[in-house]
ZASEZA-682971 format. One record per residue: z, y, x of N, C-alpha, C in turn; residue in one letter. Coordinates in steps of 0.2 Angstrom, whole numbers, padded with zeros to 4 digits, always signed. Atoms other than C-alpha are relative to their C-alpha. Layout:
# residues N
ZYXZYXZYXa ...
This chain:
# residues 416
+0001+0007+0002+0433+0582+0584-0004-0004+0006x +0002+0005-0005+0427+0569+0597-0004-0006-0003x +0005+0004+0003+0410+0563+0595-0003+0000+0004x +0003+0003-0005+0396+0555+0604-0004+0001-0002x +0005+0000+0001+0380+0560+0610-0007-0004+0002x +0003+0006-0001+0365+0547+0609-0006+0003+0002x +0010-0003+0003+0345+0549+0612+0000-0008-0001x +0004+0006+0005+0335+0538+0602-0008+0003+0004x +0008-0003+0000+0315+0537+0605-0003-0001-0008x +0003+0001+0005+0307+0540+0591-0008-0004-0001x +0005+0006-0001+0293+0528+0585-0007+0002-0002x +0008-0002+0005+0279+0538+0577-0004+0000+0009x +0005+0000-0005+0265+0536+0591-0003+0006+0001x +0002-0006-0001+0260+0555+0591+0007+0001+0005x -0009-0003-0003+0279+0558+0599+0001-0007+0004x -0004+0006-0004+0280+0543+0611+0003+0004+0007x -0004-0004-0005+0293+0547+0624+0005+0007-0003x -0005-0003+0000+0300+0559+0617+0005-0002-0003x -0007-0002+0002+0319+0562+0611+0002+0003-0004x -0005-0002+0003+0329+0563+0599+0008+0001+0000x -0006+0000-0002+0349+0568+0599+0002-0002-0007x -0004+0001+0006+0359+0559+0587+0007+0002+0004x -0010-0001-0003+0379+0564+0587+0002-0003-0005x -0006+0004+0003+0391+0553+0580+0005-0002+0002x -0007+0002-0003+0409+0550+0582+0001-0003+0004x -0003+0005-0004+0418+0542+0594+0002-0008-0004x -0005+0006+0006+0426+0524+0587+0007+0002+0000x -0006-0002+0004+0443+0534+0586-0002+0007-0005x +0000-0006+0006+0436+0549+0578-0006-0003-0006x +0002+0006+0003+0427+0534+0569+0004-0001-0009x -0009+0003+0004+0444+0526+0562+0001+0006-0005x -0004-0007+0005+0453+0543+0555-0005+0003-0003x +0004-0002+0005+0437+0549+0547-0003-0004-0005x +0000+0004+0004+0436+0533+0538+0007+0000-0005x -0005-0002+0002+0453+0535+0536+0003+0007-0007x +0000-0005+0005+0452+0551+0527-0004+0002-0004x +0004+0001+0004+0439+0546+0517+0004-0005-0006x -0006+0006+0005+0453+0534+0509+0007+0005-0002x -0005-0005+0004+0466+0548+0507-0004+0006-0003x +0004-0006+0005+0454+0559+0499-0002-0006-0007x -0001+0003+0005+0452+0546+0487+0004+0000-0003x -0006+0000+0004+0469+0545+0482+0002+0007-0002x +0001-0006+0000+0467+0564+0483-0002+0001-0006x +0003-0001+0005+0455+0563+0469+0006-0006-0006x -0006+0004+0005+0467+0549+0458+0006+0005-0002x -0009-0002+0001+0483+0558+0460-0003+0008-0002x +0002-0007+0001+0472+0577+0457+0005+0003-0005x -0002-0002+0006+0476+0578+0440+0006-0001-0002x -0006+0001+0004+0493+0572+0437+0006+0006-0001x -0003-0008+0002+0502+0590+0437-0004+0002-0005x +0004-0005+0004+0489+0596+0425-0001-0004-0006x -0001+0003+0006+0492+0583+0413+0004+0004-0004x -0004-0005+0004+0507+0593+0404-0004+0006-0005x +0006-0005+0001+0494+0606+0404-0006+0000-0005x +0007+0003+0005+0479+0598+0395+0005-0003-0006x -0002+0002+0005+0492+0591+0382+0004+0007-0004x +0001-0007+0003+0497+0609+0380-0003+0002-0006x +0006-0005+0001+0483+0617+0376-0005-0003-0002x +0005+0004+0003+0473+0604+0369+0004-0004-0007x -0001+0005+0004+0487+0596+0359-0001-0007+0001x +0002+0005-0001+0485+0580+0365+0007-0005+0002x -0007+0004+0001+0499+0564+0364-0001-0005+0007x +0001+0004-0006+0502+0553+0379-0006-0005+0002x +0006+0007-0002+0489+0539+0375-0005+0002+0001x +0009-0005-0001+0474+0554+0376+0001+0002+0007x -0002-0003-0008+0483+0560+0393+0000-0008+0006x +0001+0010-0004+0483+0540+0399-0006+0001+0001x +0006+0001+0002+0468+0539+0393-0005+0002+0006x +0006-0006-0005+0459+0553+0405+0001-0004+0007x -0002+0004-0006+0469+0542+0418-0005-0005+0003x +0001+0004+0000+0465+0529+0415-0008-0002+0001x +0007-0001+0001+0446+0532+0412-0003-0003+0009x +0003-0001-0008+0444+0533+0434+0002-0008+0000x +0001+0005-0004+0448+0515+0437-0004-0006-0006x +0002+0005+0002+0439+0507+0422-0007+0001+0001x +0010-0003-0001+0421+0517+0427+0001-0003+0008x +0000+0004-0008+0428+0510+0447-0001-0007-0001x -0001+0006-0001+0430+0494+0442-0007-0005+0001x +0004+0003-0001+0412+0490+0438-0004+0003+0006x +0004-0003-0008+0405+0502+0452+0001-0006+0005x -0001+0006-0004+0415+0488+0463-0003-0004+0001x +0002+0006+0003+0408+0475+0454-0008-0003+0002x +0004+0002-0002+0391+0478+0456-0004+0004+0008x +0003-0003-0006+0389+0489+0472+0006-0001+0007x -0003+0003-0004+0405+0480+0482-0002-0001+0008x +0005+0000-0005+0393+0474+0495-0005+0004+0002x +0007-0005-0002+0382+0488+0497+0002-0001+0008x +0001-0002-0005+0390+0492+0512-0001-0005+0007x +0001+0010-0006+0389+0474+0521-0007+0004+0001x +0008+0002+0001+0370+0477+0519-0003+0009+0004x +0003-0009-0001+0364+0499+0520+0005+0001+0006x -0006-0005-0005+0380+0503+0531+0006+0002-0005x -0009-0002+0005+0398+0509+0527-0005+0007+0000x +0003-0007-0001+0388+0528+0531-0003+0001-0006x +0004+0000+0004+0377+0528+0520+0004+0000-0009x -0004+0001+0005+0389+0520+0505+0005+0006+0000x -0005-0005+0001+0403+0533+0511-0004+0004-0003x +0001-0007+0003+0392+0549+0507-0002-0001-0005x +0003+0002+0008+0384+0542+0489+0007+0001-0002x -0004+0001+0007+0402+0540+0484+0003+0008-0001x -0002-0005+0000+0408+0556+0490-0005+0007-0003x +0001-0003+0003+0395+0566+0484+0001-0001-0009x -0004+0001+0008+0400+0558+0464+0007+0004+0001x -0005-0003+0001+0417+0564+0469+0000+0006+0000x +0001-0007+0000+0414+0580+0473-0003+0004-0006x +0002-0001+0006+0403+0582+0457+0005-0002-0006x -0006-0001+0003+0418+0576+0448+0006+0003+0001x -0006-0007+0000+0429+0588+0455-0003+0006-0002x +0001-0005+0004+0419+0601+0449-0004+0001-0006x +0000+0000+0005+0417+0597+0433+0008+0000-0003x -0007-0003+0003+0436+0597+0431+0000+0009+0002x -0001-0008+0000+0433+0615+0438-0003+0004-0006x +0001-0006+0005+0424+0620+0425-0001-0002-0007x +0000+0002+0008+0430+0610+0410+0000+0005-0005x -0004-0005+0004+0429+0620+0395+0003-0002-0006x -0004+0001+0005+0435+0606+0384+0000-0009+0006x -0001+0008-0001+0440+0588+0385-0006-0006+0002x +0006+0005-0001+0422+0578+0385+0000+0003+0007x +0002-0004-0007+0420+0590+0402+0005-0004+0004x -0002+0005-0002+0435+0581+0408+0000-0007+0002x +0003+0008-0001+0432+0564+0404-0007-0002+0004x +0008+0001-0003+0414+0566+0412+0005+0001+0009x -0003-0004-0005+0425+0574+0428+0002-0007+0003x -0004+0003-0002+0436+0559+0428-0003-0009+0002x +0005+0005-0003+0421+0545+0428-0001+0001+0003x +0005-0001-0007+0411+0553+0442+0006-0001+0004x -0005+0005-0004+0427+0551+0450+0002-0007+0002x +0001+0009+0003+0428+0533+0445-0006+0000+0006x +0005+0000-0004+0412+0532+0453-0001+0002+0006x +0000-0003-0007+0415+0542+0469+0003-0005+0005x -0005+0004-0003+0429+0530+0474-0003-0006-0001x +0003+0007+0001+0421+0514+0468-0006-0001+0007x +0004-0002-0005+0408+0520+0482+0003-0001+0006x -0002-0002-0004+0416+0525+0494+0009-0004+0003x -0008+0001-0005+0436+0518+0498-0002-0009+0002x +0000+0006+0001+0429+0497+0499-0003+0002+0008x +0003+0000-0006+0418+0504+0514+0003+0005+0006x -0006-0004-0006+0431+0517+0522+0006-0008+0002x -0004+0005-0003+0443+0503+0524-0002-0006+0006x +0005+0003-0005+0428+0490+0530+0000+0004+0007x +0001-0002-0007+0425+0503+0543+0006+0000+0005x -0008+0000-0001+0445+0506+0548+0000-0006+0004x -0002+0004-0003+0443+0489+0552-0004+0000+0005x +0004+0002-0006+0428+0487+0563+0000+0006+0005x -0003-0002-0003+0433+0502+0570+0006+0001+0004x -0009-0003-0005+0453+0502+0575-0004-0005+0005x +0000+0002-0005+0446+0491+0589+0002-0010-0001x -0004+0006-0001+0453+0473+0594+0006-0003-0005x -0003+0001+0005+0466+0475+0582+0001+0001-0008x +0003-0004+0007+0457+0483+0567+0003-0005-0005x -0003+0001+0003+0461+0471+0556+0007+0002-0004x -0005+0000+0002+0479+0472+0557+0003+0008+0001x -0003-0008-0002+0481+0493+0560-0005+0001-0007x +0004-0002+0008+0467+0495+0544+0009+0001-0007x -0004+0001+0008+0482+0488+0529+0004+0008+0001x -0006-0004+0000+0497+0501+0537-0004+0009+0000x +0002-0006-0002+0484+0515+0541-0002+0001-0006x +0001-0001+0007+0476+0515+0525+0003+0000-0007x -0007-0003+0006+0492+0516+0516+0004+0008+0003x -0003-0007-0001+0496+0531+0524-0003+0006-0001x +0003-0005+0000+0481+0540+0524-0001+0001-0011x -0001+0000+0008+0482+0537+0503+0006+0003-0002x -0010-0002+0003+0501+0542+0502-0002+0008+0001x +0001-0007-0001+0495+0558+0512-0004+0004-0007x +0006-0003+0005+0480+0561+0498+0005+0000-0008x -0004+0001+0005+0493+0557+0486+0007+0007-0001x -0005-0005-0001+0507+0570+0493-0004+0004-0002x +0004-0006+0001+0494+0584+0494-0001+0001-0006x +0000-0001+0008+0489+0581+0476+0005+0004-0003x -0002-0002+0006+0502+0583+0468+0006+0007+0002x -0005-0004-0001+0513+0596+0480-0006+0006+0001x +0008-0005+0000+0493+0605+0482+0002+0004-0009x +0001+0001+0008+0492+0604+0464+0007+0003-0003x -0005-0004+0007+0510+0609+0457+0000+0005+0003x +0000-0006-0003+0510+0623+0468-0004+0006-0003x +0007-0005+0003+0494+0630+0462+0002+0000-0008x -0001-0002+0007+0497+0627+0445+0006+0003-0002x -0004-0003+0000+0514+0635+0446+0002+0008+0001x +0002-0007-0003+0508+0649+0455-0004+0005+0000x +0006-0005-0001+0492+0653+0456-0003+0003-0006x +0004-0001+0006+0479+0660+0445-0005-0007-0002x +0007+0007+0007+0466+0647+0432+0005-0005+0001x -0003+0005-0002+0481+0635+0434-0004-0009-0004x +0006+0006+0000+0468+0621+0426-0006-0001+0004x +0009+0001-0002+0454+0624+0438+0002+0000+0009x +0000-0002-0009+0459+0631+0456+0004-0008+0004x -0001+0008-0004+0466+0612+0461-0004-0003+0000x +0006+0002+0002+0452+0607+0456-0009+0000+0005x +0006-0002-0008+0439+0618+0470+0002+0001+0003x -0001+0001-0006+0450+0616+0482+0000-0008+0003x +0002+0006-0001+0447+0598+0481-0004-0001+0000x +0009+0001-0002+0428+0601+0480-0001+0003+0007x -0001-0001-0008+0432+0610+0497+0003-0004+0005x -0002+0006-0007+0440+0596+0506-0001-0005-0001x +0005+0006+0001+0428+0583+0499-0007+0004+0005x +0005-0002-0003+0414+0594+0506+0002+0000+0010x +0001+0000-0007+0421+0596+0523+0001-0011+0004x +0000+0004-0003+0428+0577+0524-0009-0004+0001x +0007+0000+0000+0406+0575+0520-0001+0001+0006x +0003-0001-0003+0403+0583+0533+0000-0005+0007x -0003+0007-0005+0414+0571+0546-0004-0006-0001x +0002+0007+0002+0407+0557+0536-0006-0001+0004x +0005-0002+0000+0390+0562+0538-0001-0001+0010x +0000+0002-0007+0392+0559+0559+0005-0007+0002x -0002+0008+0000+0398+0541+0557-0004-0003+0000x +0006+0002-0004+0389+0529+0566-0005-0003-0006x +0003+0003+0006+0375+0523+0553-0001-0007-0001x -0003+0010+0000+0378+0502+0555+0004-0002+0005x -0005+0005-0005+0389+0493+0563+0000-0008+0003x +0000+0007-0002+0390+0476+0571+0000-0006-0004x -0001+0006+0004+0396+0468+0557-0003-0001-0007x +0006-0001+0009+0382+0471+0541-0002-0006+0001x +0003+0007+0002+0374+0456+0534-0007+0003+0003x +0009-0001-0001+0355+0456+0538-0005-0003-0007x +0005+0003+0007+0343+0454+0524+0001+0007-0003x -0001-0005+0006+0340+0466+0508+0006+0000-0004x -0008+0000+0007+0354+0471+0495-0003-0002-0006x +0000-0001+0005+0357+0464+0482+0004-0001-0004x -0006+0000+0004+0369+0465+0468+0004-0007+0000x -0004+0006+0000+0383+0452+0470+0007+0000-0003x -0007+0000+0002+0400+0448+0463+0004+0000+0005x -0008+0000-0004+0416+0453+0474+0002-0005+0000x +0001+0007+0001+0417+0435+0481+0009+0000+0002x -0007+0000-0004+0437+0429+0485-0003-0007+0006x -0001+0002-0005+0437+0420+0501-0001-0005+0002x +0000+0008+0000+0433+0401+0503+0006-0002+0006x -0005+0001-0005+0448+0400+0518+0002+0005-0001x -0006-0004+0000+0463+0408+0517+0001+0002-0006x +0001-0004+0005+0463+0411+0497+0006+0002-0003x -0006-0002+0001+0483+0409+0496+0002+0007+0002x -0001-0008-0004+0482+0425+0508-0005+0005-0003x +0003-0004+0006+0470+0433+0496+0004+0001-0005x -0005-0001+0008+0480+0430+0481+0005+0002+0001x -0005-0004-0003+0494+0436+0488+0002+0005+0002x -0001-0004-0004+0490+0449+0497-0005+0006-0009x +0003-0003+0005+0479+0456+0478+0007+0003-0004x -0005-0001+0004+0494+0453+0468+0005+0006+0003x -0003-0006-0005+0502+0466+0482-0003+0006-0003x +0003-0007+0003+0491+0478+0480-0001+0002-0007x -0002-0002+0006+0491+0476+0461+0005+0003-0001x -0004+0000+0001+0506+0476+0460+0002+0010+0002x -0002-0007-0003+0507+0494+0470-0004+0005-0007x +0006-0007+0004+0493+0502+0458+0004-0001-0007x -0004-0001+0006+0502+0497+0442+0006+0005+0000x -0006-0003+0000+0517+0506+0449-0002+0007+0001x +0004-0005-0002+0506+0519+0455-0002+0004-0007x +0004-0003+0005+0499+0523+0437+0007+0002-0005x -0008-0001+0003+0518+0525+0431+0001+0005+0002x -0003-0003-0002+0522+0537+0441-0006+0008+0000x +0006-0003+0001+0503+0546+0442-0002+0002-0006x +0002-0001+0007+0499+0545+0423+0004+0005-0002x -0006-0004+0005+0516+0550+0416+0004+0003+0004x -0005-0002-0006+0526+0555+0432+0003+0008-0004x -0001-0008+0002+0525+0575+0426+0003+0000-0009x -0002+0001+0006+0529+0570+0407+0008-0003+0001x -0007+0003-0001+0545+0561+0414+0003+0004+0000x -0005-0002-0003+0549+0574+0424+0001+0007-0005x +0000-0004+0002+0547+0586+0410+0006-0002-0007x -0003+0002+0005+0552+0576+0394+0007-0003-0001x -0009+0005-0002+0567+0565+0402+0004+0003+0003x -0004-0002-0005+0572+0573+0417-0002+0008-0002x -0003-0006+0003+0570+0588+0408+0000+0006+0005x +0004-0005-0004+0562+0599+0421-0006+0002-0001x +0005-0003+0003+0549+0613+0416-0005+0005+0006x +0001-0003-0008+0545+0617+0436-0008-0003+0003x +0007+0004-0004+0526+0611+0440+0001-0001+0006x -0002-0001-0008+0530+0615+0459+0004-0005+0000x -0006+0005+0001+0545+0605+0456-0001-0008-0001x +0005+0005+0002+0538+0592+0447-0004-0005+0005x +0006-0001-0004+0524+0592+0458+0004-0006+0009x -0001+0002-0007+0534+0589+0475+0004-0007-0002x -0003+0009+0002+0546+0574+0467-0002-0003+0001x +0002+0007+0001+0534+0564+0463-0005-0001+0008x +0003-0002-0010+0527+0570+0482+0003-0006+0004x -0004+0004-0003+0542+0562+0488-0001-0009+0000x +0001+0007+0001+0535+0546+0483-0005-0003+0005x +0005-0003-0005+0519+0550+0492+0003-0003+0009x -0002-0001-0009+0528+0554+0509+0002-0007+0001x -0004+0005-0002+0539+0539+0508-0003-0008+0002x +0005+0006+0001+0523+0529+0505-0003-0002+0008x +0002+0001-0006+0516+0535+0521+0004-0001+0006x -0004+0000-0004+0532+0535+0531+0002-0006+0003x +0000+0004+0000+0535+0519+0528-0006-0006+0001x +0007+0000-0001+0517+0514+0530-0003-0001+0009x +0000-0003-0007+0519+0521+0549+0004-0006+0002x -0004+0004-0003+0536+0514+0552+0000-0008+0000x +0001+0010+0000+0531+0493+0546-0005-0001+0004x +0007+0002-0002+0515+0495+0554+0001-0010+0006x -0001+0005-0003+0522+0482+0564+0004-0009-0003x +0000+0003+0003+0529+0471+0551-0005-0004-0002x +0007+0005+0005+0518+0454+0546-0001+0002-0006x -0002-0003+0006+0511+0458+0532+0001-0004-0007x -0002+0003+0004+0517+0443+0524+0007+0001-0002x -0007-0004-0001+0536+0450+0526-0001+0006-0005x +0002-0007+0004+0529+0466+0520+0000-0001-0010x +0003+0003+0006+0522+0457+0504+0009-0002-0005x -0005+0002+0002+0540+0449+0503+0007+0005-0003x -0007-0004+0000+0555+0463+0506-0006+0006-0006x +0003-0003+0005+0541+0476+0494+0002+0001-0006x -0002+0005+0009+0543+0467+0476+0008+0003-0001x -0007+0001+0001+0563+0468+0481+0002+0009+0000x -0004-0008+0000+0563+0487+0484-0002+0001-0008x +0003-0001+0005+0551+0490+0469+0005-0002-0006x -0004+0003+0004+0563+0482+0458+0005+0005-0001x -0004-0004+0001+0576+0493+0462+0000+0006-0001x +0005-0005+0000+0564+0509+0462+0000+0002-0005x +0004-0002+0007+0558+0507+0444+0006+0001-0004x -0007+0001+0007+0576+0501+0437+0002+0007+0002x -0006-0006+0000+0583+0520+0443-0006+0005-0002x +0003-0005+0006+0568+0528+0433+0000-0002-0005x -0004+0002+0005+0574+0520+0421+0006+0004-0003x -0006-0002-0002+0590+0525+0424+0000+0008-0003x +0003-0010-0003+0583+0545+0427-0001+0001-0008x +0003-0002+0009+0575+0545+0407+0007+0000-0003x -0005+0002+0003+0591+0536+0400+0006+0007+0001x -0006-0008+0000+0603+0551+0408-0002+0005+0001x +0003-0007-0003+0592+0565+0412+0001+0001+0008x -0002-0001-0008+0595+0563+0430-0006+0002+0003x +0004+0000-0009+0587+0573+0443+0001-0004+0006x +0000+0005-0006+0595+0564+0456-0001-0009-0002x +0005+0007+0000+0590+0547+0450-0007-0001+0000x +0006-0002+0001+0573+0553+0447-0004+0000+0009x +0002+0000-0006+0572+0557+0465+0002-0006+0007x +0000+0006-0003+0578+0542+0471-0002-0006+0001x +0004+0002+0002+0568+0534+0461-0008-0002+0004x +0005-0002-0004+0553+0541+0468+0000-0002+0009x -0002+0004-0008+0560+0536+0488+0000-0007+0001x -0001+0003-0002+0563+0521+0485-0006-0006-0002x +0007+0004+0000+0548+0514+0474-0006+0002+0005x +0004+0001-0005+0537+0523+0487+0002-0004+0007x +0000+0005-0005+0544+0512+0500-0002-0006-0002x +0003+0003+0002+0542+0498+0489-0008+0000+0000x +0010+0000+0001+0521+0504+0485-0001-0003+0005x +0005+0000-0008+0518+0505+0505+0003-0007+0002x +0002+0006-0001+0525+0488+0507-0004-0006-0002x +0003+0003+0007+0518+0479+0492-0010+0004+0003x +0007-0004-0003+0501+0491+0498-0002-0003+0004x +0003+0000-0007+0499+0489+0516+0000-0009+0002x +0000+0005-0002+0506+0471+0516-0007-0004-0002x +0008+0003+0004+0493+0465+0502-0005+0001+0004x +0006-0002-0003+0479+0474+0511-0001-0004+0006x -0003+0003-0007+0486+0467+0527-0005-0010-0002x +0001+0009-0002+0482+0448+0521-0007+0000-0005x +0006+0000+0003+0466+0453+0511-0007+0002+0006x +0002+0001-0005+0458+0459+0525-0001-0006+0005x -0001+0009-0006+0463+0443+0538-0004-0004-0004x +0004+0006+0004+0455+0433+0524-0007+0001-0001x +0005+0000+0001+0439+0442+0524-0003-0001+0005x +0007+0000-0008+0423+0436+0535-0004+0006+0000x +0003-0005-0002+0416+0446+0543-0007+0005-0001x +0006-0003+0003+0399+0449+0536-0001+0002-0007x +0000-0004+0008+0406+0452+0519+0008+0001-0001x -0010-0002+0002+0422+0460+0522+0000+0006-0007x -0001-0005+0006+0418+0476+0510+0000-0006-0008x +0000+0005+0007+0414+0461+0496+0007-0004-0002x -0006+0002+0002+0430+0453+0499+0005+0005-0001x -0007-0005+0002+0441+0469+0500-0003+0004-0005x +0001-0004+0006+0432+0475+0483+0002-0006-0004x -0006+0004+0004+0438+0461+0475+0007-0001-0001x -0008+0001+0002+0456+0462+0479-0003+0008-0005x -0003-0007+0003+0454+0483+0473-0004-0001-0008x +0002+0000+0007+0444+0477+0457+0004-0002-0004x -0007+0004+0003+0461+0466+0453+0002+0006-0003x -0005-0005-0002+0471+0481+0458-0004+0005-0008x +0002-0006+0004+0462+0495+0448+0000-0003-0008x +0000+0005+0006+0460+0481+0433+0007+0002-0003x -0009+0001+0000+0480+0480+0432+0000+0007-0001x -0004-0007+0001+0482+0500+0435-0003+0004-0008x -0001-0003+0007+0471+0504+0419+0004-0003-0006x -0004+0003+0005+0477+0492+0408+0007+0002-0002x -0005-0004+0001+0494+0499+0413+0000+0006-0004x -0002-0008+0001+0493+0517+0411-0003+0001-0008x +0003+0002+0009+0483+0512+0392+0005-0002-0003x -0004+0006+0005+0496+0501+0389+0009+0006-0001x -0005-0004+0001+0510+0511+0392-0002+0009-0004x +0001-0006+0003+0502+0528+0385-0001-0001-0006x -0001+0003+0006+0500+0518+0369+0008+0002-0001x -0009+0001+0003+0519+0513+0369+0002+0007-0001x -0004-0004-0002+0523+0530+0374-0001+0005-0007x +0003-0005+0007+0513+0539+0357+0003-0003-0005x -0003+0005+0008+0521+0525+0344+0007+0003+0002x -0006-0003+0001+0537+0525+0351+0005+0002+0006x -0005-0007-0005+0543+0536+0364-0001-0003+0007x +0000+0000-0005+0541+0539+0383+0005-0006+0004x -0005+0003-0004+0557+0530+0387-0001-0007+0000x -0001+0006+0000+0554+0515+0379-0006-0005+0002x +0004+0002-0005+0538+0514+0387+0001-0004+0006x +0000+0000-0007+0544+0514+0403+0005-0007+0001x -0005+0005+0003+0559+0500+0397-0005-0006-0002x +0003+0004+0000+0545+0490+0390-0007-0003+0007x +0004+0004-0006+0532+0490+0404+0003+0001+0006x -0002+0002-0006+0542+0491+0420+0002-0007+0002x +0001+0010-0002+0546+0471+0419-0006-0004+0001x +0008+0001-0001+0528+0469+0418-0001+0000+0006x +0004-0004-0009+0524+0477+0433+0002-0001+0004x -0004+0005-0004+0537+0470+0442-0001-0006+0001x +0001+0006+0000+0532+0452+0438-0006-0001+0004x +0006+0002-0006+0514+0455+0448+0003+0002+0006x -0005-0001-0008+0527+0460+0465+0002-0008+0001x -0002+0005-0002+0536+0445+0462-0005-0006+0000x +0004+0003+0001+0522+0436+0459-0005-0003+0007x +0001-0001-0005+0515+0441+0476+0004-0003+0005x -0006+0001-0005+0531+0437+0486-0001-0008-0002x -0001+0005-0002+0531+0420+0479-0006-0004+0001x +0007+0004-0005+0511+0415+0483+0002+0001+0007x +0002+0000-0006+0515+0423+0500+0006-0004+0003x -0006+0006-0004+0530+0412+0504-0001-0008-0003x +0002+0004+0002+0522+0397+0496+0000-0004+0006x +0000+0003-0004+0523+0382+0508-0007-0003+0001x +0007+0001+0000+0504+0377+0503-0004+0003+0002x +0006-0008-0001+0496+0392+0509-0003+0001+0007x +0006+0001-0004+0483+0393+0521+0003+0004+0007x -0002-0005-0004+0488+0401+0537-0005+0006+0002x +0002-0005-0004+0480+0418+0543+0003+0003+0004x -0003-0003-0005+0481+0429+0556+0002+0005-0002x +0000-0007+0001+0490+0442+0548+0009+0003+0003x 
C-alpha cells in the first residue's frame, strides 16, 4: 500500500526536538481507502439478504418480520445522519471513519452469534450506526482526495466501490450459506474480518484535511445548500430513487428468487442478484464520464424498464427475466446513483460538504426504509407479487421525478 512518512515535533517541553513518525497514506492510497470504506458499507446492507430465507425458516417469520430486520439499518442511520452528519467537517473524516466502523464490526458480530431474533435486530442497528458514521465522511474524503477533480470522480467511484460491497455480499454470502458450515453465522465473521482489516487502512488516513470547519462540534441538521438547490434536489431524488430500488432487490431479492422465480440455490440466488451489483459498478466505471445531470436523465428510463421485467420474472416464473431484470435495473441504480451523487456533491460548500452529502443519504435512506416496510407489509397481507405490482410505480415516480428537476429550465447551474 502506498503511504507517507511524516516527523512531527512533539510539544511536551521534556522532549523538545525530538521526533515523532507518523505514517499516512498517500492522497491516492487516500482516495480507495475511503473508497472502501463505502463498499464495505454496502457490504454490511446487502450482508444479510441471502440469509433472509433462512431466518424465515427457522424462526418462522413472514416477509414484514424479514423487511423489518432490513429495514431496521436505515431507520437507526437515518438519525445517526441526522445528528452527527457534520461531525466530520469539525474532528476529521479519520476519526468519524473508525467510530463508524468499529459500530459495524460490532454488529457483524452480533449477527455471528445471534441466537435468536432480538440478537439480530441489535446486529442490524449497530450496523445502522456503523454506516450512519462512517459512508457521509468516506465520500467527503473521495472528494478532497481524488485531486482537482475530486468532486466529479467521487459520484462514479463511489458507485462502484458500493456495487463491489454489494456483489461480494451476496456472491460471498450465497456461497457460504450454500456450502459451508453455520450457514447463518460464517458470512457474518467473514465480514468482521474485512471490516477489521479495511480499520486498519483507515486508521493511516491523514487525520484532517484542508477542508474542516474550524471551531467546536456541534450538533446540526444536514443543511441543503443555499446555491445550486435545483441540483441538490435532483441529484437526492436520484439517489432516492436508487435506494428504494435497492431495498427491492436487497430485502426481498432471495424470497423472489425463491417464491416466484422458483429457485431453492442460495449460490444461485446469491449471484443474480450479484449480477445487479456488478452492472452497478460497470456501469458506474464506464459513465464516469457522463454529466451527471445526463446520468440523472437516461437512469429513471432504464430503471423503468428493469423493474417492469421483475415484474414480468414473478408473473411467469422466469429465470431469464429475473436475470435481466437484475442487469438492467443495476444500470439504471448506478446512473440514478452516481449521477445524484454527481450534483449533490457540486452543490456542497466546501466547509460543510459531509453536512450537505448526509442530507441528500438521510432522503435516500428515509425512502429505502419506508419501502422495504411498505412492501413487506403488502407482501404478508397479500402476496409477494402484488407487492412488487403495487410498489414498483412508486419507486419509479422518485426517478422520474429526478429526471424532471434535473432538466428543469429554472435550475441553478453547477459544475457537474
Amino acid at each position: 500500500m502506498d503511504i507517507r512518512i511524516q516527523h512531527a515535533k512533539l510539544a511536551k517541553p521534556t522532549q523538545v526536538d525530538r521526533k515523532a513518525v507518523v505514517v499516512t497514506l498517500s492522497q491516492r492510497g487516500s482516495f480507495w481507502t475511503a473508497a472502501s470504506v463505502a463498499g464495505l458499507a454496502l457490504w454490511a446492507s446487502a450482508a444479510p439478504t441471502v440469509v433472509y430465507p433462512l431466518y424465515a425458516q427457522q424462526w418462522a417469520l413472514p416477509p414484514a418480520v424479514t423487511t423489518a430486520i432490513f429495514a431496521v439499518y436505515p431507520i437507526v442511520l437515518v438519525p445517526v445522519l441526522i445528528v452527527f452528519g457534520n461531525l466530520s467537517d469539525v474532528i476529521g473524516r479519520r476519526a468519524v471513519i473508525l467510530l463508524g466502523l468499529a459500530a459495524l464490526g460490532a454488529g457483524s458480530v452480533a449477527f455471528g452469534l445471534a441466537p435468536d431474533l432480538t440478537w439480530v435486530f441489535i446486529g442490524r442497528a449497530l450496523m445502522g450506526v456503523g454506516v450512519g458514521l462512517s459512508l457521509s465522511p468516506a465520500t467527503a474524503a473521495m472528494v478532497e482526495f481524488g485531486g482537482r477533480d475530486g468532486a466529479r470522480r467521487a459520484g462514479p467511484a463511489t458507485t462502484a466501490a458500493t456495487a463491489t460491497g454489494l456483489a461480494l455480499a451476496t456472491i460471498v454470502g450465497g456461497a457460504l450459506v450454500q456450502y459451508a458450515p453455520e450457514p447463518l453465522r460464517l458470512s457474518f465473521w467473514v465480514l468482521t474480518a474485512i471490516t477489521v482489516a479495511v480499520g486498519v487502512a483507515a486508521f493511516l488516513l491523514p487525520r484532517h484535511t484542508r477542508d474542516e470547519s474550524a471551531g467546536p462540534w456541534r450538533p446540526r441538521l444536514p443543511r441543503m445548500p443555499r446555491a445550486g438547490r435545483s441540483a441538490f434536489v435532483a441529484g437526492t431524488l436520484g439517489v432516492s430513487a436508487a435506494y428504494a430500488m435497492g431495498a427491492v432487490f436487497l430485502a426481498l431479492g432471495a424470497q423472489i428468487a425463491r417464491e416466484l422465480v422458483r429457485s431453492d440455490n442460495a449460490f444461485v440466488d446469491g449471484a443474480i442478484i450479484s449480477l445487479s451489483a456488478v452492472t452497478i459498478g460497470v456501469v458506474a466505471v464506464a459513465a464516469r464520464g457522463v454529466p451527471a445531470r445526463r446520468s440523472v436523465t437516461i437512469g429513471p428510463l432504464l430503471a423503468v424498464v428493469g423493474l417492469g421485467l421483475l415484474v414480468v420474472a414473478g408473473l411467469a416464473h422466469s429465470l431469464p427475466a429475473f436475470i435481466a431484470s437484475s442487469l438492467v435495473a443495476g444500470a439504471g441504480y448506478a446512473l440514478m446513483f452516481s449521477g445524484g451523487l454527481g450534483l449533490v456533491t457540486a452543490s456542497a460548500p466546501t466547509h460543510h460538504r459531509a453536512s450537505v452529502i448526509s442530507a441528500a443519504y438521510v432522503v435516500g435512506y428515509l425512502v429505502q426504509a419506508v419501502a422495504a416496510l411498505g412492501l413487506g407489509v403488502i407482501a404478508t397481507s397479500s402476496g409477494l407479487q402484488f407487492a412488487l405490482e403495487l410498489g414498483v410505480p412508486v419507486i419509479l415516480l422518485l426517478g422520474i421525478g429526478a429526471l424532471v428537476v434535473a432538466n428543469a429550465p429554472q435550475r441553478v447551474p453547477v459544475a457537474a
